[in-house]
N, C-alpha and C positions, 0 to 999 in steps of 0.2 A: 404508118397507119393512115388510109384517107382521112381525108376532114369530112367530117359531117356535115350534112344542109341544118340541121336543127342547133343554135349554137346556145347561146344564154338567154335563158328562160325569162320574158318582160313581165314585171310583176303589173296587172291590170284588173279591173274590176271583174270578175268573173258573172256569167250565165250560167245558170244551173241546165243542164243537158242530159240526158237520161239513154242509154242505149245500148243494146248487147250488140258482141263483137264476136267475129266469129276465132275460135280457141286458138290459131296456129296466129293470126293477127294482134292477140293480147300476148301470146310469148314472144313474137316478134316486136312489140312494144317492150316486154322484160328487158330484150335483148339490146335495144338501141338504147335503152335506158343506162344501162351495164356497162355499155360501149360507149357514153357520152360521158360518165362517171369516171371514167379511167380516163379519158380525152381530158379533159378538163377538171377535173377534180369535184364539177358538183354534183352533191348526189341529187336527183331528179326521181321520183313519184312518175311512173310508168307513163298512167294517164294525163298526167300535164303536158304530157306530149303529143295528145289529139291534136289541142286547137295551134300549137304552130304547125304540127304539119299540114294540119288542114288550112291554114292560110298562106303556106309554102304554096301548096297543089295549086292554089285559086290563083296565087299572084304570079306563077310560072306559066298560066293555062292561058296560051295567046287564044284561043278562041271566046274564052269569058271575059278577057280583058278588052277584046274588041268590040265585046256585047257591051261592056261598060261604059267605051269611050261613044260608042253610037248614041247613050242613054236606052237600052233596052233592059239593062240591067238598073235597078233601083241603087242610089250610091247608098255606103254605110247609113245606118241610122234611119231610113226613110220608109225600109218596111212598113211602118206599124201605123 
């Protein structure tokens, strides 16, 4: 079986996020869930699996990461 990009889940302060998903992307969540479950043995909550993959996407994206390092990109925490 490949290994996974999404591995053990960091337990961290959460943000409440609110957002519909289009139907065949929430079974595809089922599924990588299902898949991670047998991989490893823990069971994982479908949507706990937004925010690593979405900070997978961000910290793989040579183009944001270059926004970053120029400072165009605001660093964590500085939004607000």
């Amino acid at each position: 079986m490949p290994k996974l990009k999404i591995g053990e889940l960091q337990d961290d302060k959460p943000v409440k996020v609110s957002t519909e998903l289009p139907a065949a992307v929430h079974r595809d969540l089922i599924a990588y869930a299902e898949a991670l479950t047998r991989e490893g043995g823990q069971v994982v909550e479908p949507t706990k699996l937004i925010a690593p993959m979405l900070a997978r996407f961000m910290a793989t994206d040579r183009g944001f990461s270059k926004l970053k390092r120029e400072g165009h990109v605001p660093a964590a925490g500085e939004g607000k």
